[in-house]
C-alpha positions in Angstrom: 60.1 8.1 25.3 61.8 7.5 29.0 58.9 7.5 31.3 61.0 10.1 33.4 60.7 12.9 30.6 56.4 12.3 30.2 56.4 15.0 32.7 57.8 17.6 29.9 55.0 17.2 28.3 52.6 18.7 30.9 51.5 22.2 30.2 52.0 23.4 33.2 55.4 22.4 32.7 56.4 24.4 29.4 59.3 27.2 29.9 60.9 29.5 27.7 64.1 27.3 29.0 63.2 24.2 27.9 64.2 23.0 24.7 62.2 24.2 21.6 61.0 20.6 20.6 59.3 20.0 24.1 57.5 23.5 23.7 56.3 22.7 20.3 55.4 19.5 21.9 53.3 20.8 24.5 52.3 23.3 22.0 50.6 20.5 19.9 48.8 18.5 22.4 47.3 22.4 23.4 46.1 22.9 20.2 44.6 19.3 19.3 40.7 19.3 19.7 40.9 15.3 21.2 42.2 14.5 24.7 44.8 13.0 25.5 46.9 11.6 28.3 50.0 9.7 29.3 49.9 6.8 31.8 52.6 4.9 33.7 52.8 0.9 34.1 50.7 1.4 37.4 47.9 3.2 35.0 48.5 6.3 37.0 48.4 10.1 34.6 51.5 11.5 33.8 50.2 14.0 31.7 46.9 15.2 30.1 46.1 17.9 27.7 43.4 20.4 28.7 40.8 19.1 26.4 41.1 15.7 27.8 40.5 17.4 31.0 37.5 19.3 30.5 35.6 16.2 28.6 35.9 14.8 31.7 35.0 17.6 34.1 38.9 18.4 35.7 41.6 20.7 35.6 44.7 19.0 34.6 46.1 19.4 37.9 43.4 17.5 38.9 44.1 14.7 37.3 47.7 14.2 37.5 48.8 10.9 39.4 45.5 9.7 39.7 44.7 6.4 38.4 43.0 6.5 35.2 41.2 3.5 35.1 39.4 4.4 38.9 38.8 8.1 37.1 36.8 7.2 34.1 37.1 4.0 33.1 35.5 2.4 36.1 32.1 0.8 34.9 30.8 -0.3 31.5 27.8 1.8 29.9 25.1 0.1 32.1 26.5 0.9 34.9 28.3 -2.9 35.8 32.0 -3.1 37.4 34.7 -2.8 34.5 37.9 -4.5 35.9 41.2 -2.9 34.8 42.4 -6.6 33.8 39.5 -6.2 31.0 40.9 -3.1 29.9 41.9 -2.5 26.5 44.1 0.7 27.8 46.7 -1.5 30.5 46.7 -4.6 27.8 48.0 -1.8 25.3 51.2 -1.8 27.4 50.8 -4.7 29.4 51.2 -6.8 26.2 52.8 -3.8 24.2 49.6 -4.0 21.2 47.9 -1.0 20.2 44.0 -0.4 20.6 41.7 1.3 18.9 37.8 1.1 20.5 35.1 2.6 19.7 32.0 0.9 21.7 32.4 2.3 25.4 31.7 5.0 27.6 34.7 6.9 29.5 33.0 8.9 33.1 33.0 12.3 33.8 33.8 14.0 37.0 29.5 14.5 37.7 29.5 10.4 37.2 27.7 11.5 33.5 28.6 8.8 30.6 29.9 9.6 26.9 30.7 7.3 24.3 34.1 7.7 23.2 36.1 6.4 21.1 40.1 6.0 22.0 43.6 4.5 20.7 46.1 3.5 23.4 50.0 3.1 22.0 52.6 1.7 24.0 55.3 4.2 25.2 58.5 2.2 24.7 61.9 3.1 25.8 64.9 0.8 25.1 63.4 -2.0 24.1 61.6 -2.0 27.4 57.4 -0.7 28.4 57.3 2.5 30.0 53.5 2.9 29.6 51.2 4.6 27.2 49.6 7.7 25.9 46.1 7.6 25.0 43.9 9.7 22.9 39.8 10.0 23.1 37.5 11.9 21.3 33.7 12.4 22.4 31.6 10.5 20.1 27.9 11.2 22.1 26.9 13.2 18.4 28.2 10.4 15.9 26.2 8.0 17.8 23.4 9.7 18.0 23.8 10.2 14.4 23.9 6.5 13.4 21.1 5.4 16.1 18.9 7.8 14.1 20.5 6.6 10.8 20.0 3.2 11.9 16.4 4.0 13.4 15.6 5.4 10.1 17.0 3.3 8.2 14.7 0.2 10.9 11.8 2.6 9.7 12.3 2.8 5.9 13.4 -0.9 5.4 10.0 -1.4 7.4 7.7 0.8 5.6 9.5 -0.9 2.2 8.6 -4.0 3.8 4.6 -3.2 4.4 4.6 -1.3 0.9 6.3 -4.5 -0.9 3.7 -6.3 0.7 1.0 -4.1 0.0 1.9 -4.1 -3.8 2.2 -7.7 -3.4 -1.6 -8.2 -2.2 -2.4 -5.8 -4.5 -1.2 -7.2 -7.6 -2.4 -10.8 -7.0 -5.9 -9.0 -6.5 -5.5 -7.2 -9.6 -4.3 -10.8 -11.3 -7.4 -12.4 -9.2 -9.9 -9.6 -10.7 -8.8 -9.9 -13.9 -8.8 -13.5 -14.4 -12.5 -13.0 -13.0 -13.2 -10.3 -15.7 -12.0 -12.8 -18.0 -14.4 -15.7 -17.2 -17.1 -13.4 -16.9 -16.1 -12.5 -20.3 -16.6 -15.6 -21.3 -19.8 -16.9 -19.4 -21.2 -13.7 -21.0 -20.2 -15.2 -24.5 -21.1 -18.0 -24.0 -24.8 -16.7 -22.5 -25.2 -14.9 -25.8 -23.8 -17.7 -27.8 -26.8 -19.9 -26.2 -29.4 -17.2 -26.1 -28.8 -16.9 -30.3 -28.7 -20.3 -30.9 -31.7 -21.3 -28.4 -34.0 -18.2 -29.6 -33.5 -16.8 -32.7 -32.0 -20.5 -33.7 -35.0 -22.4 -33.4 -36.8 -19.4 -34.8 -35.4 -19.2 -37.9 -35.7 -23.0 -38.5 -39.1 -23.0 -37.8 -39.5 -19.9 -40.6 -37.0 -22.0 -42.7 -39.6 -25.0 -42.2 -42.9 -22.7 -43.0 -40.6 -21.1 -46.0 -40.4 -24.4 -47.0 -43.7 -25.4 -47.0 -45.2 -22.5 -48.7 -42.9 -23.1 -51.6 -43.8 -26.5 -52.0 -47.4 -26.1 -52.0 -47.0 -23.3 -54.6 -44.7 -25.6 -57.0 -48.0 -28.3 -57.1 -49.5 -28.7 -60.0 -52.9 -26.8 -60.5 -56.4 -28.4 -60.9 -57.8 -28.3 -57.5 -61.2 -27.4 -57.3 -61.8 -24.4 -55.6 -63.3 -25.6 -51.9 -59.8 -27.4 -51.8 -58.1 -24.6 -53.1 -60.0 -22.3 -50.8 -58.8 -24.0 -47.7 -54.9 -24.5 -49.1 -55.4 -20.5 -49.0 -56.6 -20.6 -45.7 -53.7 -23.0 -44.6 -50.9 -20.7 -46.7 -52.5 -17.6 -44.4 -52.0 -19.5 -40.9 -48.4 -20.3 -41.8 -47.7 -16.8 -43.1 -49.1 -15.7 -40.3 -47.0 -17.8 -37.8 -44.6 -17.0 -39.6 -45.0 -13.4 -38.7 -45.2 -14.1 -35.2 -42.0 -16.0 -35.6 -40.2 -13.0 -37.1 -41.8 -10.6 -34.4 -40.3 -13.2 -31.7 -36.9 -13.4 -33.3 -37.3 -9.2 -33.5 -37.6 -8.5 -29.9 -35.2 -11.4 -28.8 -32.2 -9.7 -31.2 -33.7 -6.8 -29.5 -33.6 -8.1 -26.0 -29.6 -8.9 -26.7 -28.5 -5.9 -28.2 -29.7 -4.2 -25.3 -28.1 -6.7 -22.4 -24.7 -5.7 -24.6 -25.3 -2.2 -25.1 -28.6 -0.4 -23.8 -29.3 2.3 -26.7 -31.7 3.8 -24.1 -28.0 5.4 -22.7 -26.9 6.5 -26.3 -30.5 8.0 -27.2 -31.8 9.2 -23.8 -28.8 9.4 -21.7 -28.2 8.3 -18.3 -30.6 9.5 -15.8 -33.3 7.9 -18.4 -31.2 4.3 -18.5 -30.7 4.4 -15.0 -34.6 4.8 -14.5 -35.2 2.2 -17.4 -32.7 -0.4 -15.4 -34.1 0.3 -12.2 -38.2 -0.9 -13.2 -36.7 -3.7 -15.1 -34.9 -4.7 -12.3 -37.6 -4.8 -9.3 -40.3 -5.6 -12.3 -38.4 -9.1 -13.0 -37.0 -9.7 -9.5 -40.7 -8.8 -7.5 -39.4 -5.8 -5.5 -41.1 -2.8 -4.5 -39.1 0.3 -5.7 -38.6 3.8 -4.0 -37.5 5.8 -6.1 -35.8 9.4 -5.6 -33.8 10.7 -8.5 -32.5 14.3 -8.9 -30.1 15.3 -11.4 -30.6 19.0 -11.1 -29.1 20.8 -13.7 -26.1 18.4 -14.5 -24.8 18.1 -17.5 -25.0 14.7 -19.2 -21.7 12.3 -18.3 -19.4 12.0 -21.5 -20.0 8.2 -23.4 -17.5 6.3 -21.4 -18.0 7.6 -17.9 -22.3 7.4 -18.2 -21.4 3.7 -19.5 -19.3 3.1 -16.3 -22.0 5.2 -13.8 -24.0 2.9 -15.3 -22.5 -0.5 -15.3 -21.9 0.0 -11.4 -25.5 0.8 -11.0 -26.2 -2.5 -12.8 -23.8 -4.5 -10.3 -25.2 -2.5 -7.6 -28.7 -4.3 -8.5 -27.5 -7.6 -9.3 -25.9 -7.7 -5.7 -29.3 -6.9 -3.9 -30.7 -9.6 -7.0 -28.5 -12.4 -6.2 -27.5 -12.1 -2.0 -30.3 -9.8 -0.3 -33.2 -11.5 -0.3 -35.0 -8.5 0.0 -38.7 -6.9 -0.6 -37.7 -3.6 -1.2 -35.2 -1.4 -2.9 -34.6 2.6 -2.9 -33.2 3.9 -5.0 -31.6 8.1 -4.4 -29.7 9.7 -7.0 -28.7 12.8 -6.6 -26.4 15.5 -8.5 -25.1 18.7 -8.6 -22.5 20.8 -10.9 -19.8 19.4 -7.8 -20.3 15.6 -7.7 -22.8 12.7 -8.6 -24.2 10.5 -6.1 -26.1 7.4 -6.5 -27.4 4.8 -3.8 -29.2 1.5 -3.7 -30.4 0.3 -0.1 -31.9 -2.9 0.3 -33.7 -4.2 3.2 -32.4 -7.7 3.0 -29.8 -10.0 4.7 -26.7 -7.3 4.8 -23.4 -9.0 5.5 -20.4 -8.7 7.7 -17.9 -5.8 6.8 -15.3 -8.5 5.8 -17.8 -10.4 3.0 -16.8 -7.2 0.7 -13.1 -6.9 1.4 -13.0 -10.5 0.8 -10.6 -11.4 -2.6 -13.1 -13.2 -3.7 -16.0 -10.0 -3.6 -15.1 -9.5 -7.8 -18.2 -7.7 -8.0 -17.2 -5.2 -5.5 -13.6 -5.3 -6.8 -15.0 -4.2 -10.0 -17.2 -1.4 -9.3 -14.7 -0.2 -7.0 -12.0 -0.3 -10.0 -14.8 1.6 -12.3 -15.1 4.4 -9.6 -11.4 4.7 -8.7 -11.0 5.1 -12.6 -13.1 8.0 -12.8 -11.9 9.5 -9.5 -14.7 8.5 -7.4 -14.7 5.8 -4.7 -17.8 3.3 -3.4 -18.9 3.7 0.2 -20.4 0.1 1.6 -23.1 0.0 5.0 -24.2 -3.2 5.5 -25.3 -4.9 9.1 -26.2 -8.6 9.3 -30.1 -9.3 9.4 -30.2 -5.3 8.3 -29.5 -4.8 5.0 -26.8 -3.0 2.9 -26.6 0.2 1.2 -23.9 0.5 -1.6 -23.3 4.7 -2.3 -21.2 5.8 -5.6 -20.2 9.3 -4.6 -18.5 10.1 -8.1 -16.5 14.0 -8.5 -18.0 15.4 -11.7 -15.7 18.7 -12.3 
């Protein structure tokens, strides 16, 4: 198009005498949403729609002739000096290319800033550069669209990022914990291995051994007189009766085990009893003094598996204060209602630092807290260097 005709394509230039073409021209560029405008080889407007013009606070008269660049393409987003050499818009006719941008800010009339994205095409007539028409659209929304995508998106892959990590820890815990569960598995074998054989072993060889005896002496061949057969009687009765002693040993060790494995005070008294039980057992071998406070109210007994868990935590519970407290006393408060079931076990020894129980290598406290996740409860730790600890099982019963 000859840059002498841009001018048809003002709207304040459209006539019922012009040709139909121009007024469907200046029709179109009316009823186009974007802005658009026309400049000359000096970069001056030689036409602009009226929603170019108001994105950028003008009439259209206003803006006719004046140099486009100096308008609203002066300065770069922050503000610094944007020389027309650098501009996209004159190279599009300068060096007859096309442009399409989408990364910078065009000025409005009050100095105000929008992104906007434009496409400058070179207006070419007869081979030669006449200048070029441009077309902008605001694009404040869309990029305030994808900074909040891209924020959220910043958020998310973060939050993915601390959760992945999270599972991570957690997993190599759980891997940690139950490779501990494993070897305490097996020291408790092995424990039980050593108590059989070391107790009822030797035992039952020393029965085997008076067994033995007995049924030798009884296969020798009569005759004695009766002062030596008098005091073979008397020697049958000592081994019979070591022998009894021997059985009455084996009885109470067999006894002794069955009960580290499974107390049948739980399965015949129930819990509050076996908690009682394990409580004097505990402060009776380990030379504590014991305050105890225990009210179950009217709560019913736990079902099998959850009184065996209550009860295995109440068991680490004391063989923490047993094997890092060095204390002289323990309490001891249970206390339940129809709501929840709370136990704790306060010792008056060394305490610890917060960290000593968060610490991957705290199995202990890995696995009571495990037992009373399981059952929906959770395990509160207070513990203060040089003052003790208190370990609480607060455990929902509904």
């Amino acid at each position: 198009m000859h840059a002498d005709a841009l001018h048809l394509l003002a709207p304040a230039g459209l006539s019922p005498s012009q040709p139909l073409w121009q007024n469907q021209l200046g029709l179109l560029l009316e009823s186009t949403g974007e802005g658009i405008f026309g400049v000359d080889l000096d970069g001056h407007c030689m036409f602009i729609n009226r929603a170019g013009a108001r994105m950028l606070g003008f009439e259209p008269a206003e803006v006719l002739g004046h140099n486009m660049h100096d308008l609203t393409h002066h300065s770069h987003a922050d503000g610094s000096h944007y020389p027309d050499t650098d501009c996209p818009i004159f190279n599009a006719f300068r060096q007859g290319l096309p442009c399409r941008i989408d990364s910078e800010v065009f000025w409005r009339r009050d100095r105000s800033a929008f992104a906007v994205e434009y496409s400058s095409y070179p207006i070419v007539d007869s081979g030669q550069v006449r200048g070029a028409v441009i077309t902008f659209v605001d694009i404040t929304e869309r990029k305030r669209a994808a900074d909040a995508l891209h924020k959220a998106k910043a958020e998310l892959e973060l939050r993915v990022a601390e959760r992945t990590g999270e599972l991570s820890a957690a997993l190599a815990q759980q891997r940690e914990l139950a490779a501990y569960s494993e070897t305490v598995r097996e020291e408790e074998r092995t424990r039980i291995a050593r108590e059989v054989h070391d107790e009822l072993g030797s035992l039952l060889v020393a029965m085997k051994m008076d067994v033995n005896w007995l049924d030798k002496r009884l296969a020798e061949q009569p005759g004695r007189d009766a002062e030596t057969a008098q005091a073979m009687r008397e020697r049958m009765r000592c081994k019979c009766q070591n022998m009894s002693r021997l059985i009455e040993r084996a009885v109470d060790n067999v006894g002794r085990i069955i009960t580290d494995l499974r107390p049948s005070i739980l399965d015949h008294q129930g819990l509050w009893a076996a908690l009682e039980w394990q409580a004097h057992e505990f402060v009776e071998t380990a030379e504590l003094e014991l305050e105890w406070d225990m009210q179950p109210g009217e709560t019913p007994e736990l079902p099998g598996p959850a009184a065996m868990a209550v009860f295995r935590i109440f068991q680490e519970m004391l063989s923490n204060v047993g094997r890092h407290a060095q204390a002289s006393r323990l309490a001891v408060r249970i206390a339940a209602d129809p709501e929840r079931l709370r136990i704790t076990v306060e010792d008056n020894g060394n305490g610890a630092s917060a960290e000593a129980f968060e610490a991957p290598t705290a199995y202990g406290v890995m696995g009571m807290r495990e037992r009373a996740r399981h059952l929906g409860g959770h395990i509160a730790i207070s513990s203060e260097v040089g003052h003790g600890c208190a370990f609480t099982l607060v455990l929902p019963l509904r």
